[in-house]
matplotlib code that plots the C-alpha trace (Angstrom):
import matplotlib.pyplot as plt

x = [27.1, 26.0, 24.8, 24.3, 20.3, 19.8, 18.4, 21.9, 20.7, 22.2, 20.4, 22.0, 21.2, 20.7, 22.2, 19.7, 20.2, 22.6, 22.5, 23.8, 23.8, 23.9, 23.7, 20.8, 20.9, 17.5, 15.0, 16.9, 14.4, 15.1, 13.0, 13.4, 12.4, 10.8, 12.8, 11.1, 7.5, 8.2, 11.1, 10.6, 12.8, 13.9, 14.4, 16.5, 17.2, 20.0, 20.7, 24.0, 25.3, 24.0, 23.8, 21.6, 18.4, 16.9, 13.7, 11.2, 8.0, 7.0, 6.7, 6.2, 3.1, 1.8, 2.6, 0.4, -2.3, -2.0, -0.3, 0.8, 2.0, 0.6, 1.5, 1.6, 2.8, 5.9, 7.6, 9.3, 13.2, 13.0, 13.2, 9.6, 11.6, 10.3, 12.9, 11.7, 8.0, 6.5, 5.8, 5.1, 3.7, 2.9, 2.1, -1.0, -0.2, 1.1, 3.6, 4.6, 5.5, 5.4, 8.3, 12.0, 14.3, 15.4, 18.4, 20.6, 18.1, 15.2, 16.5, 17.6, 13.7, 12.6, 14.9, 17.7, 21.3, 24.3, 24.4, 21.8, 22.1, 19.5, 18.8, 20.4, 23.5, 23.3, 22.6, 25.7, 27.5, 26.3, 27.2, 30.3, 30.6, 30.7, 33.0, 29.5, 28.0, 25.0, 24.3, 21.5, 19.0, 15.9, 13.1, 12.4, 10.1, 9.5, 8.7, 6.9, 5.9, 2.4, 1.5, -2.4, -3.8, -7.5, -9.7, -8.7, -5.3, -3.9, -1.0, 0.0, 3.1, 1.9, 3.4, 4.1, 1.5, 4.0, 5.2, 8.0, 8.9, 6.5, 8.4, 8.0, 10.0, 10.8, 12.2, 14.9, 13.5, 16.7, 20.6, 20.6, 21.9, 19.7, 20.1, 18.3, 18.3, 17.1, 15.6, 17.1, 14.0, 13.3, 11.3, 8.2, 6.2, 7.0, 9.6, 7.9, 10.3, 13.3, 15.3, 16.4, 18.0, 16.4, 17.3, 16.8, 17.7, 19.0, 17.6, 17.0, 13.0, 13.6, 15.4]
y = [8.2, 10.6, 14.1, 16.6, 17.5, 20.7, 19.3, 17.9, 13.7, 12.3, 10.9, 8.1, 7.6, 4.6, 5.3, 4.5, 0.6, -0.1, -1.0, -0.3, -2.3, -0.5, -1.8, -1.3, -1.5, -3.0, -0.2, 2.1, 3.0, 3.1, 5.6, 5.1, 7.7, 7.4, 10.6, 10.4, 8.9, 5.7, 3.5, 0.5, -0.7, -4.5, -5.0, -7.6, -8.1, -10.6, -11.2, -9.6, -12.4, -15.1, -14.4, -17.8, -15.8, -13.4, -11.3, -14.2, -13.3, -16.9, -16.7, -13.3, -13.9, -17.1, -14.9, -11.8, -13.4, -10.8, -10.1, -6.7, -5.2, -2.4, 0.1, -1.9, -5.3, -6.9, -8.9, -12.1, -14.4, -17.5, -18.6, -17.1, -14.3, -10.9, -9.0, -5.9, -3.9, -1.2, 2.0, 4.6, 4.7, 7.8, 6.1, 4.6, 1.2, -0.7, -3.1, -6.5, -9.8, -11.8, -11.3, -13.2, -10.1, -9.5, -11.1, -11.9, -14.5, -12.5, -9.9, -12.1, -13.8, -10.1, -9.8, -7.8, -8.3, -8.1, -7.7, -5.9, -4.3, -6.3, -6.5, -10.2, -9.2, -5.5, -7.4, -9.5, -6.6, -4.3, -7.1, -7.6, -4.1, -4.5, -7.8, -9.7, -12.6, -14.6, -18.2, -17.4, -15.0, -14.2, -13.1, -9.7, -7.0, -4.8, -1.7, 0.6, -2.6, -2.6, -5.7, -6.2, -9.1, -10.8, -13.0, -15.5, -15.5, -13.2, -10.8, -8.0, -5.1, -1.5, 1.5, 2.2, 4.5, 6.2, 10.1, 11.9, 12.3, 9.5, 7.5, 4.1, 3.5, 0.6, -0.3, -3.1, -5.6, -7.2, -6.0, -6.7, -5.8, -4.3, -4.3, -2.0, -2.1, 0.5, -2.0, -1.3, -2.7, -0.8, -3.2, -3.3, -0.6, -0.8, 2.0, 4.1, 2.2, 3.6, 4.3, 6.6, 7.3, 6.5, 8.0, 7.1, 8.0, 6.0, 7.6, 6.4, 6.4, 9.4, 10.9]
z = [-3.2, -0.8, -0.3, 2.8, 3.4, 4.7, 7.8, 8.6, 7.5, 4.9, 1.4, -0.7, -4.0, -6.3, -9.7, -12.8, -13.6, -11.1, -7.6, -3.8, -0.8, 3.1, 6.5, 8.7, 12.6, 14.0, 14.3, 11.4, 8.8, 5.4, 3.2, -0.2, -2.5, -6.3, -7.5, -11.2, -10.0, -12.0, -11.3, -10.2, -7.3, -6.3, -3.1, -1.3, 2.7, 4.2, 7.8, 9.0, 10.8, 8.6, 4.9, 4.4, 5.9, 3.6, 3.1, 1.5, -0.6, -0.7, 3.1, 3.9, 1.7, 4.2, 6.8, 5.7, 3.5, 1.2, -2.4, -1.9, 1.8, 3.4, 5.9, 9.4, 7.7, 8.5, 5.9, 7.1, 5.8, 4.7, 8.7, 9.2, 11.1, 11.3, 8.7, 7.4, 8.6, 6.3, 8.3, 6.2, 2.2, 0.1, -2.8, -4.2, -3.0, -6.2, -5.3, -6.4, -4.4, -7.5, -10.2, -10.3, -10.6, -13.9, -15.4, -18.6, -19.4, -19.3, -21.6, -24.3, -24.4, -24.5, -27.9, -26.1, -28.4, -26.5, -22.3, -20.7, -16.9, -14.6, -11.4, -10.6, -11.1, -9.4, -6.3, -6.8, -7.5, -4.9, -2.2, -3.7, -2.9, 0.5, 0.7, 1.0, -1.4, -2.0, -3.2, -4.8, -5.8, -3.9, -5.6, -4.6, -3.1, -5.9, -4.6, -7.1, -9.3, -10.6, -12.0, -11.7, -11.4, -12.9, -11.7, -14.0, -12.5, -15.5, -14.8, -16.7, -16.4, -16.0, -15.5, -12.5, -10.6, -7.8, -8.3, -8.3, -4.9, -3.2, -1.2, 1.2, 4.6, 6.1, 9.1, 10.2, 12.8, 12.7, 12.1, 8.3, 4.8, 2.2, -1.4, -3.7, -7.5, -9.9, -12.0, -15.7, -17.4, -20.7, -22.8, -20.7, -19.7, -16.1, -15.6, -18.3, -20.7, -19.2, -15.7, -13.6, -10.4, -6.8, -3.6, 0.2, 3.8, 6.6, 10.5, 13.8, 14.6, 16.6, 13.7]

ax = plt.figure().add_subplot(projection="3d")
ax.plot(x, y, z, "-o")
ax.set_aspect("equal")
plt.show()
């Protein structure tokens, strides 16, 4: 769904535990907005013209030697292909490379009865959306996700440190699909034990 700014763009918006999937033209930037501060927000990127290249952690974090991605870093696909580069970030900093996305699975070890919403299948459903599918299911960049990690090689899932109204834009470096998920995980500390709606913007650099 969308909704006039009064600067004449236009903002999308992510509805809580569900996902959306948009088209970006190389050089569009995406700014995707943490409208309550705390929602976590999976993140998925497929080539345009061949659904079989994606946005890859594993790689992208060979290519940057580095966990988390900061302003100036360009994440890569599977094909070692510059995909998606992180221009601007008005939060602390917290995000994560390393989680699966959630899915039925995950739920049900976390003592969930009956279906819960996760993020596996808003991306399928978000693509299917747009008459697109894919094979499998990437692991994600989880925007917003704070999972620290110890010297010992210990994780743990924290809340998440963003604010209401910090946001991180990123901008195509190919034509591409992006799918973002407002993660419905409310089990775990990591979206303040609940979720809630997420909004971005689509604009030209010049924009």
């Amino acid at each position: 769904m969308k909704r006039a700014l009064p600067n004449g763009s236009n903002v999308g918006c992510v509805p809580a535990r569900h996902g959306v999937a948009a088209r970006l033209e190389r050089a569009q930037i995406i700014t995707i907005i943490n409208t309550s501060g705390k929602q976590v927000v999976d993140t998925w990127a497929f080539n345009t013209q061949d659904p079989e290249e994606h946005l890859s952690m594993e790689h992208s974090r060979v290519a940057l030697r580095r966990l988390v991605p900061a302003v100036g870093d360009t994440l890569v696909s599977n094909r070692r292909q510059p995909m998606l580069s992180l221009v601007e970030d008005t939060t602390p900093g917290a995000h994560d490379t390393l989680m699966a996305a959630c899915d039925a699975r995950r739920y049900e070890l976390l003592g969930a009865t009956g279906y819960h919403d996760n993020c596996a299948d808003n991306l399928r459903n978000a693509l299917q959306a747009i008459g697109r599918s894919s094979r499998t299911t990437p692991s994600p960049l989880n925007l917003f996700m704070n999972v620290p990690w110890q010297a010992d090689g210990s994780l743990t899932f924290e809340r998440a440190t963003s604010e209401a109204g910090q946001y991180v834009s990123l901008r195509a470096e190919m034509d591409l699909i992006i799918v973002l998920s407002a993660c419905p995980q409310d089990l775990i500390p990591v979206n303040d034990m609940k979720s809630g709606d997420v909004h971005f913007t689509i604009a030209k650099p010049d924009q």
